[in-house]
C-alpha positions as CSV (number, residue, x, y, z in Angstrom):
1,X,0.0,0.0,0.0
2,X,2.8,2.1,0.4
3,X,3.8,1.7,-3.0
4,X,0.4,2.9,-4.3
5,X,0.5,6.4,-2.2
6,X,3.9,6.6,-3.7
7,X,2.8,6.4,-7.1
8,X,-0.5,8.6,-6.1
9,X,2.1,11.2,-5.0
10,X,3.6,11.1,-8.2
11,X,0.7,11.9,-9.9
12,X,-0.4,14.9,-8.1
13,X,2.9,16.3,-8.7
14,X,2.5,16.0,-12.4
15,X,-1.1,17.5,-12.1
16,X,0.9,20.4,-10.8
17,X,0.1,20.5,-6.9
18,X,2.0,23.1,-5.3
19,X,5.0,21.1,-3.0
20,X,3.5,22.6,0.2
21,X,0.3,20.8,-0.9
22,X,2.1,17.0,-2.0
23,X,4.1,17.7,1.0
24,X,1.0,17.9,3.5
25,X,-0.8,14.9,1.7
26,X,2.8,12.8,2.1
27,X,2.5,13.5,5.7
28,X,-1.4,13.0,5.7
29,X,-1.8,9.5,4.3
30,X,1.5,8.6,6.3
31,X,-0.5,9.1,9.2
32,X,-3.3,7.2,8.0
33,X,-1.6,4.4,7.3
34,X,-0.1,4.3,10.7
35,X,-3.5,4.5,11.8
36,X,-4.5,0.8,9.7
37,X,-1.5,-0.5,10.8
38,X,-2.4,0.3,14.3
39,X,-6.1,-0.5,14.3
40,X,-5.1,-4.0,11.7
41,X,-1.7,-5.3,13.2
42,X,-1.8,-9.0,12.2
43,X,-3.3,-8.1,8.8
44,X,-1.2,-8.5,5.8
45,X,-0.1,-5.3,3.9
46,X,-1.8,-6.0,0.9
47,X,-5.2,-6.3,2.3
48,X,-5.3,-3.5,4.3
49,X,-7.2,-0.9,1.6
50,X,-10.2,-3.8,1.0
51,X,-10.4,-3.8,4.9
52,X,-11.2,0.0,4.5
53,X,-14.7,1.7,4.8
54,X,-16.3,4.5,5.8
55,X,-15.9,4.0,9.8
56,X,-12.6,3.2,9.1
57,X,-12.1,6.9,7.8
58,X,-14.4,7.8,10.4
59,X,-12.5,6.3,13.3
60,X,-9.1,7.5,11.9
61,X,-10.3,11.2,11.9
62,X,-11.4,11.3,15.9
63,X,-8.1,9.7,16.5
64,X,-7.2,12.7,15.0
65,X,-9.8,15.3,16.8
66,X,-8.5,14.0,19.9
67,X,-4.9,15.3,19.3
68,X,-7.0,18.7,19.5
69,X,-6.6,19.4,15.5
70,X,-7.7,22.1,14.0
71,X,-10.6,22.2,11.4
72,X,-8.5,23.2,9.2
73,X,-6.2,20.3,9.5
74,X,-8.7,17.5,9.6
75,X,-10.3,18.7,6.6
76,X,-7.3,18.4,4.6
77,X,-6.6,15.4,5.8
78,X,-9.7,14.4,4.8
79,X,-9.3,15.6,1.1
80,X,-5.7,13.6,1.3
81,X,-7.6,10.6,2.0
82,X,-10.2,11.3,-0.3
83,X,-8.0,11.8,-3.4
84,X,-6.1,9.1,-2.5
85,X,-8.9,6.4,-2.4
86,X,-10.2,8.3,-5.5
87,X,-6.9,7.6,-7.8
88,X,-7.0,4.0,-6.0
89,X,-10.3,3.4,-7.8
90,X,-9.0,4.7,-11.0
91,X,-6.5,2.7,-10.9
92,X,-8.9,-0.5,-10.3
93,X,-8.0,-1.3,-6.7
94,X,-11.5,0.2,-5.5
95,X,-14.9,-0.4,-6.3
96,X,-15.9,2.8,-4.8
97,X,-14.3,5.5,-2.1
98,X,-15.0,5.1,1.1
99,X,-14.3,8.5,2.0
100,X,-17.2,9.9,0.1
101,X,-19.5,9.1,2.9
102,X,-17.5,10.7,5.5
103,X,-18.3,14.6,6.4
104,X,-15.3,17.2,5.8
105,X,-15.6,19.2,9.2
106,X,-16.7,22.8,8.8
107,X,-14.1,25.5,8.8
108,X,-14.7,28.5,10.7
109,X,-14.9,32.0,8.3
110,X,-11.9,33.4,9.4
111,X,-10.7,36.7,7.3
112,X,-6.6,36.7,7.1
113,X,-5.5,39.8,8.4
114,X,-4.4,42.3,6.2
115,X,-2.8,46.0,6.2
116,X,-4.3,49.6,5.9
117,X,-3.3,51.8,2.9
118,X,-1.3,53.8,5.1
119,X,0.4,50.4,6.7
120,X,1.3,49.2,3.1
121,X,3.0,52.4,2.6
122,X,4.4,52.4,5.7
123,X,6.0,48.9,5.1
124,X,6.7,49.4,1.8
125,X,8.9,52.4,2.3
126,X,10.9,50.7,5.6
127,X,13.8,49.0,3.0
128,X,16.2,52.4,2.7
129,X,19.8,50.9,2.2
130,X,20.8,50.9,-1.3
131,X,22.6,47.0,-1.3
132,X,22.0,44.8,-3.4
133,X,19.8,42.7,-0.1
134,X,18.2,45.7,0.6
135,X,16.6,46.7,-3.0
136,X,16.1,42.8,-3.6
137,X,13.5,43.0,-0.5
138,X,12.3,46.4,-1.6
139,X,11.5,44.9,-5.0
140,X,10.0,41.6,-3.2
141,X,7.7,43.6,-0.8
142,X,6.3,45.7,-3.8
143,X,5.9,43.1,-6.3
144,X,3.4,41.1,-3.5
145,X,1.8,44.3,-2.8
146,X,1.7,45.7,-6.3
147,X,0.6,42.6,-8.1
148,X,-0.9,39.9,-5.2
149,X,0.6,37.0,-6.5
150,X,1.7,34.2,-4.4
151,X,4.5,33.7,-2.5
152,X,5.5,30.5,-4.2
153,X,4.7,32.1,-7.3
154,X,6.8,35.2,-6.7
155,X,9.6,32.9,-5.1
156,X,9.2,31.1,-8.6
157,X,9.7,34.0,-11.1
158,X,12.6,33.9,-13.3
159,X,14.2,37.0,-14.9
160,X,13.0,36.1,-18.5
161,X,9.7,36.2,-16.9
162,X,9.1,40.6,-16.5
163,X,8.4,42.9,-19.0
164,X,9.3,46.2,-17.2
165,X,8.4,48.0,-19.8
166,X,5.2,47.0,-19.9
167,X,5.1,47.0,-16.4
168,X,3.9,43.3,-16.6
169,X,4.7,39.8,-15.0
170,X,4.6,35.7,-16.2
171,X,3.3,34.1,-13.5
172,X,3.0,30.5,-12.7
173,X,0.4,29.6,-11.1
174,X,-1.2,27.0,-9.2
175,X,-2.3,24.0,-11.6
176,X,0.8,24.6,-13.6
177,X,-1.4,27.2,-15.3
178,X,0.3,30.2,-16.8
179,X,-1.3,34.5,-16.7
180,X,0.0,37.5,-17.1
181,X,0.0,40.1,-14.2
182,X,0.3,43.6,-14.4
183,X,2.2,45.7,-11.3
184,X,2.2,49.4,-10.7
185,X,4.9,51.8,-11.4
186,X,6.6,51.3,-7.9
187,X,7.1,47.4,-8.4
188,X,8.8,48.4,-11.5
189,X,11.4,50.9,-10.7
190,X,12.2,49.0,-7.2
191,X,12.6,45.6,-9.7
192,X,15.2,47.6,-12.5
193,X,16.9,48.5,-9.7
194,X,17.4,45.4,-8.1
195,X,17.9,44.1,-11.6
196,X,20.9,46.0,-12.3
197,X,22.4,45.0,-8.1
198,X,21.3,41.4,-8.9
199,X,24.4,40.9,-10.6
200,X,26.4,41.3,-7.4
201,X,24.4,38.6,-6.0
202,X,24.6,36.3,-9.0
203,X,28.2,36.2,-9.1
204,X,28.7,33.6,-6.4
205,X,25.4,31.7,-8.5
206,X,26.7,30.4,-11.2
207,X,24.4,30.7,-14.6
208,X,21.6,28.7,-14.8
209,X,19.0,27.9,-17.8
210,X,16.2,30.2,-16.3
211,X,17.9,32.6,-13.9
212,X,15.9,32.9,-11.0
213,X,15.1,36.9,-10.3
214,X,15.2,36.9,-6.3
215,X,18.2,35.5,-5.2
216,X,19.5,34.7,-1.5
217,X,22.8,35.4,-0.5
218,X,24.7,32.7,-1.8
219,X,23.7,33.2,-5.5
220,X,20.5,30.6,-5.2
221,X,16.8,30.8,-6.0
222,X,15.0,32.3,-2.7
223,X,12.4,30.2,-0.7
224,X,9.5,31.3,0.7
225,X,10.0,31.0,4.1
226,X,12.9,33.1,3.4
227,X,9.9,35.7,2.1
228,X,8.1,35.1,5.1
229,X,10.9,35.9,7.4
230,X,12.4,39.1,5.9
231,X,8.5,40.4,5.8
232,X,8.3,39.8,9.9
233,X,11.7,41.6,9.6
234,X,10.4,44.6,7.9
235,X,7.1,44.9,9.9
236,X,9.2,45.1,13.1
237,X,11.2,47.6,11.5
238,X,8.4,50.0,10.5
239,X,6.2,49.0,13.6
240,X,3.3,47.4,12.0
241,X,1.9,45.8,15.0
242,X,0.2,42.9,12.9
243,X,1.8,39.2,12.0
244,X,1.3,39.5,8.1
245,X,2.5,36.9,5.9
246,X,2.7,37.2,2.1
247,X,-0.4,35.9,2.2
248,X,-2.0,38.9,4.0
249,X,-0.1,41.2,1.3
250,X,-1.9,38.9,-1.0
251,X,-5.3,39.7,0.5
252,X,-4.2,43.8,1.3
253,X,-4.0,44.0,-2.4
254,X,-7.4,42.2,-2.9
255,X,-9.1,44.5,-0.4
256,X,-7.3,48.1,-1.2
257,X,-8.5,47.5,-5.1
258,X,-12.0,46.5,-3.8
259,X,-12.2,49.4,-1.6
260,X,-11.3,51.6,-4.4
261,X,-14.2,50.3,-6.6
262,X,-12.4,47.8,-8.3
263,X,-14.8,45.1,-9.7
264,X,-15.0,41.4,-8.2
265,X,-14.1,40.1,-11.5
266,X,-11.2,41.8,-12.0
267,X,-9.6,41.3,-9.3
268,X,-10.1,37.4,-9.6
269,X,-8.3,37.4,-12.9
270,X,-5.7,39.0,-11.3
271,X,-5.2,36.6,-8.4
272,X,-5.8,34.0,-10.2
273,X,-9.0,32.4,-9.4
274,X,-10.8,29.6,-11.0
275,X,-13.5,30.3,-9.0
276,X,-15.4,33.5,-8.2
277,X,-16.5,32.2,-5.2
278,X,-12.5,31.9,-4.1
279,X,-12.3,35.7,-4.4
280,X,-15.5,36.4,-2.3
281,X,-13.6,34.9,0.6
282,X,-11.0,38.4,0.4
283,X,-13.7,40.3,0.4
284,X,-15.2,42.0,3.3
285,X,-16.9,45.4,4.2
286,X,-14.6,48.1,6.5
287,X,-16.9,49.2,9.6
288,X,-15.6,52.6,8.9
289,X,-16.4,52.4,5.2
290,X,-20.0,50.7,6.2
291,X,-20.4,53.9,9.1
292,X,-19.3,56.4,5.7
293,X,-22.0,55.0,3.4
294,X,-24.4,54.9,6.4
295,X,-24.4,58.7,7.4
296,X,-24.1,60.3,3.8
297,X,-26.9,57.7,2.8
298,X,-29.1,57.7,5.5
299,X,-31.9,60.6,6.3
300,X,-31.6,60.1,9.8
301,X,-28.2,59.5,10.3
């Protein structure tokens, strides 16, 4: 059975997964077959998955509730399982998936936090130095801001892939599927400048087919959590009292446009959206824009 989640995880790579994602479902269905093994110790491997049914999935996942997961968690792992019993029945080892009949646990509406206009400034402005670390994380923080693409899809970006004349970006995104984002003025003057530094920092890099644009120190392609970690840096600098990940520059973007007036639409072409109903979830109405519609609307207010 091992064998198969192997070759299921090989699959979802292809389909173009993110790695965070085939990363999270390796750990997921390692767990779960812990959890036969556990429950089905004298049964031989290869019969575990016909021993499997929907109080199987069941059990496994308030093993889990116990540990005091999150609904978050469980739900994933619950997709994991899914999509796993799902390629197992295209590949003829199923009749039918057992997890179908098992309930993904419902996720709290939580809105990711995101930054005021002013704090995005603010942020934005906090990289002064003029080396060639510095204006790389100048360039990083307003390419998120000025184009709310992804982390991974930012950490992906190769030089060949901006047209700073054009002011616009080849993104890869999620599904292996490819769009073309545009980024304001700011993104584009902090990028030719780190452009023209980058060389400094490619030096000890070595060429490479598709040159990766943000580079760490030693010349290689930057990760995300090495995003994620220079962003806490900069909002301790400028005092941002808020944990923001790129993910939260991701939705500041979303909500500064649709504050602004920007349509729904738009903005999920921009992001990258298959679904509208994805970009609905970034949306959400400012009490103090609500309270400003309220008393020039209202005759009594």
């Amino acid at each position: 059975m091992q064998r198969l989640v192997e070759q299921y995880l090989r699959e979802v790579e292809t389909e173009g997964f993110s790695p965070h994602t085939v990363r999270n479902y390796r750990i997921d269905l390692a767990q779960f077959l812990d959890f036969l093994r556990q429950a089905h110790p004298e049964a031989p491997a290869a019969t575990l998955l016909k021993r499997i049914d929907p109080l199987t999935v069941r059990a496994f996942m308030a093993s889990l509730r116990r540990r005091g997961l999150s609904a978050g968690t469980l739900a994933r792992k619950v997709a994991a399982v899914r999509s796993f019993f799902q390629y197992c029945c295209r590949q003829g080892r199923l009749s039918w998936n057992p997890a179908t009949l098992v309930t993904t646990p419902k996720l709290p509406k939580r809105l990711p936090p995101h930054l005021t206009v002013d704090q995005a400034f603010q942020l934005l402005a906090t990289p002064q130095d003029e080396t060639p670390l510095s204006l790389r994380d100048r360039a990083i923080l307003e390419l998120l801001y000025g184009s709310g693409i992804r982390v991974g899809e930012l950490t992906g970006l190769s030089v060949e892939d901006l047209d700073l004349e054009q002011r616009l970006v080849k993104v890869m995104g999620k599904g292996n599927k490819e769009r073309i984002v545009p980024t304001g003025r700011a993104a584009a003057e902090a990028l030719a400048a780190y452009l023209t530094a980058r060389e400094m920092l490619r030096e000890s890099g070595g060429a490479q087919r598709r040159a990766p644009l943000f580079l760490n120190r030693r010349g290689g392609r930057l990760t995300p959590r090495s995003v994620e970690r220079l962003l806490e840096k900069y909002l301790r600098k400028c005092g941002v009292g808020k944990a923001i990940t790129p993910h939260g520059l991701r939705h500041s973007f979303a909500t500064h446009l649709l504050q602004a007036g920007a349509d729904l639409r738009v903005i999920q072409e921009l992001l990258g959206h298959a679904r509208l109903t994805t970009t609905q979830r970034y949306t959400h109405v400012n009490l103090d824009q609500l309270m400003a519609v309220y008393d020039k609307a209202h005759p009594k207010a």
